[in-house]
C-alpha positions in Angstrom: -3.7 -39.6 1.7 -5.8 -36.8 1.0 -4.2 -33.5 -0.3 -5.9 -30.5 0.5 -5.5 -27.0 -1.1 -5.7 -24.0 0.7 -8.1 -21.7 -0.8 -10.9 -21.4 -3.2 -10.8 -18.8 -6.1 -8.9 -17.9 -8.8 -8.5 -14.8 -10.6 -5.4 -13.8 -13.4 -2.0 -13.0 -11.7 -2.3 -9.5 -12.3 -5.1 -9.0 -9.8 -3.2 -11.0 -7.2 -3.5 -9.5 -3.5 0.2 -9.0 -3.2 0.0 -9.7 0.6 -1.0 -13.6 0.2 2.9 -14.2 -1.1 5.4 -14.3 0.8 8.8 -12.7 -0.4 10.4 -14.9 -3.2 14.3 -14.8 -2.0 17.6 -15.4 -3.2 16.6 -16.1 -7.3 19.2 -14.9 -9.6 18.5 -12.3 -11.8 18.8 -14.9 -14.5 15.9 -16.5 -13.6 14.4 -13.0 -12.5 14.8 -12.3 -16.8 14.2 -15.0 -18.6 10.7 -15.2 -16.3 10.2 -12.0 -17.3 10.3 -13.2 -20.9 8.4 -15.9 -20.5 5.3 -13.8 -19.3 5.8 -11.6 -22.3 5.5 -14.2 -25.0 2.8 -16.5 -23.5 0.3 -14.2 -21.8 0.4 -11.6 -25.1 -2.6 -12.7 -27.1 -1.0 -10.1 -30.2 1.2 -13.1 -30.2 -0.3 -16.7 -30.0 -4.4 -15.0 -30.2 -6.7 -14.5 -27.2 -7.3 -18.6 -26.8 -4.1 -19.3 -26.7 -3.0 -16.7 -24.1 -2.1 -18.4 -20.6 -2.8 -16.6 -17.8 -1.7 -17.3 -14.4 -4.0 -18.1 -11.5 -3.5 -17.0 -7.6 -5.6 -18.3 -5.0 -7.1 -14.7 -3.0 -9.0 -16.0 -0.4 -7.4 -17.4 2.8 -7.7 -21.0 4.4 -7.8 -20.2 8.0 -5.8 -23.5 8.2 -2.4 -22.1 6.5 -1.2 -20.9 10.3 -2.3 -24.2 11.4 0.0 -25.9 8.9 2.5 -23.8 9.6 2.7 -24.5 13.2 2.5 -28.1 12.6 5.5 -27.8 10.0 7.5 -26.2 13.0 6.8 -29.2 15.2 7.6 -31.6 12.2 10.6 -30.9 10.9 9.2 -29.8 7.7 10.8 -26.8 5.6 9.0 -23.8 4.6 7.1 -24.3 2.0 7.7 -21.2 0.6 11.3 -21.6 0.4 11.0 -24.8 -2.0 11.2 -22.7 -5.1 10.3 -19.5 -6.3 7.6 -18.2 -8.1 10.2 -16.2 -10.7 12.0 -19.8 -11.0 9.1 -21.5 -11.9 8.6 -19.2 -14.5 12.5 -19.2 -15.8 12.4 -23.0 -15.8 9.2 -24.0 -17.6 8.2 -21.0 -19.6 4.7 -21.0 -18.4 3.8 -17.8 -16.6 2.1 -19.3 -13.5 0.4 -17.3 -10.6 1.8 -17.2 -7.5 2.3 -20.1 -4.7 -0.9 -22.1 -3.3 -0.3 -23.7 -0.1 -1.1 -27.5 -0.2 -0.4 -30.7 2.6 -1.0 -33.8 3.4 -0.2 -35.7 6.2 3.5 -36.2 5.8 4.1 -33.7 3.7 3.8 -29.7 2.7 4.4 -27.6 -0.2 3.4 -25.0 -2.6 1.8 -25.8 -6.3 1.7 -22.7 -8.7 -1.1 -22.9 -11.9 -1.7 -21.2 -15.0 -4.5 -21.7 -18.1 -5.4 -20.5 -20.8 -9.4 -19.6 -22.9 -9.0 -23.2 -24.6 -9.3 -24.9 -21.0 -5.7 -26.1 -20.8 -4.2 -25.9 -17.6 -0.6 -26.2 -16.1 0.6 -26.8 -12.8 3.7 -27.0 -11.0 3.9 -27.8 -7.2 6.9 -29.0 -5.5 6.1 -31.0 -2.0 8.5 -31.9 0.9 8.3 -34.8 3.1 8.4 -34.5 6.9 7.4 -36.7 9.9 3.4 -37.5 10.9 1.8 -36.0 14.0 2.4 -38.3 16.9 5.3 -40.6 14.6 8.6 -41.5 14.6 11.2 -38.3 13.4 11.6 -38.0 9.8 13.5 -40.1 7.6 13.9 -39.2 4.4 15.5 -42.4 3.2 12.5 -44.6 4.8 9.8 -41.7 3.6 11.3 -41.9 0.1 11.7 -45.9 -0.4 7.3 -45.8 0.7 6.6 -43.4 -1.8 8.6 -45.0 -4.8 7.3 -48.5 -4.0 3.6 -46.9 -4.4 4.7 -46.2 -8.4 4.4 -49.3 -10.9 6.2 -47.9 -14.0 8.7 -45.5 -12.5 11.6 -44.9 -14.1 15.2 -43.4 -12.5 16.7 -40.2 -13.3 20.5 -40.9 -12.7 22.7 -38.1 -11.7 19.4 -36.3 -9.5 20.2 -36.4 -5.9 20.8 -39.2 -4.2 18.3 -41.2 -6.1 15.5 -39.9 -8.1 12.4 -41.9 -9.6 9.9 -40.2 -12.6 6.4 -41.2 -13.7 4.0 -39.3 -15.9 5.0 -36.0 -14.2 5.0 -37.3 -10.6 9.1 -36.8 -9.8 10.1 -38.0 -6.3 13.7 -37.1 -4.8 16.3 -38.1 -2.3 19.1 -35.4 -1.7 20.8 -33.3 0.5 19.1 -34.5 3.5 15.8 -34.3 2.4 12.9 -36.6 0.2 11.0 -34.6 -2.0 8.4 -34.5 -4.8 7.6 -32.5 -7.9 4.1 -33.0 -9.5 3.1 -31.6 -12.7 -0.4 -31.7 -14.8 0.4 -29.8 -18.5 -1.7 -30.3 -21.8 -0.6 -33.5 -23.8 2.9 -33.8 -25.0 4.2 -31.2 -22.5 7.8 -31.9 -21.9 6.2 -33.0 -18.3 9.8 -35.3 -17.3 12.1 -32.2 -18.5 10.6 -29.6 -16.6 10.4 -31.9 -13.3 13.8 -32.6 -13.1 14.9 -29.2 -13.6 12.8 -27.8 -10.9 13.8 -30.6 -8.8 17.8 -29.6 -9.5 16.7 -26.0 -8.1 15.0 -27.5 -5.3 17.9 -29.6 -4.6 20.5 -25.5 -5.4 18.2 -24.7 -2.8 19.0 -26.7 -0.3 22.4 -27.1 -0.7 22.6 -23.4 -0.1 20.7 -22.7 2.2 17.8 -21.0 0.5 15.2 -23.8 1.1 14.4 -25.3 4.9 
């Protein structure tokens, strides 16, 4: 299946065109601070030097496609991908000050991936993706959508007490819980705590849902 990411370039999340993201809703204030904190210490380079420094991108020109997507999702019983998790969260839960939300699909699924780097060429992303049913298919089943995508994986290993059932494999995290089939993907620098910050963005994802923040 081939993903496809809307948009092109990348600038630092200061110069983001505030328009492109859509309002980030119902985070705490806890994870409104400690994001906050986050962006201080990793994007100061008076603290870890210039190099070091990471920055987070945003994605400022448009995909004429993202309306497209978005009126498939409605026909598809997809959630908003913009409801999955917050930008703020992402921040809180990893500690890497990320730009805002890119858009990304496939064909049985849509999310949002957020990406940060640094002068050293590092680079760290987060996206969370939801499964939903294909264009002309049967409706959605999470339970069958999730049991295809974990018998892709060779060496995955289960995360007990996530969802309903949960599977992780060199930062690829898929999820079965409150109603819904899942996936978190990350790419981080070597020895990044990759399997830690997947399955606590996947237990937000999972807040999310149960309270009616994500769908």
């Amino acid at each position: 299946m081939e993903r496809v990411l809307a948009g092109h370039e990348f600038v630092e999340f200061g110069n983001v065109l505030t328009g492109r993201i859509l309002p980030a809703v119902g985070f705490t204030d806890r994870f409104k601070q400690a994001a906050e904190a986050a962006r201080s210490a990793l994007h100061d380079p008076a603290i870890i030097g210039e190099a070091g420094a990471i920055r987070g991108r945003q994605v400022v020109t448009h995909d004429p496609r993202d309306i497209d997507i978005e009126l498939r999702v409605d026909r598809l019983d997809a959630p908003d991908p913009y409801s999955l998790i917050t930008h703020d969260e992402v921040v809180a839960l990893t500690g890497i000050p990320v730009g805002g939300p890119v858009l990304a699909w496939a064909d049985d699924d849509i999310g949002v991936r957020f990406d940060a780097e640094n002068g050293r060429g590092q680079v760290w992303s987060f996206g969370v993706h939801a499964g939903h049913a294909v264009e002309g298919g049967a409706p959605f089943d999470p339970v069958s959508w999730y049991q295809w995508m974990v018998a892709l994986l060779d060496r995955a290993t289960p995360i007990p007490g996530l969802g309903d059932a949960a599977v992780h494999q060199s930062g690829l995290l898929y999820v079965r819980g409150e109603g819904r089939a899942f996936y978190v993907l990350i790419e981080a620098p070597d020895r990044s705590p990759v399997e830690q910050w997947a399955v606590a963005i996947a237990r937000r994802v999972l807040e999310r849902f149960a309270t009616g923040l994500a769908g």
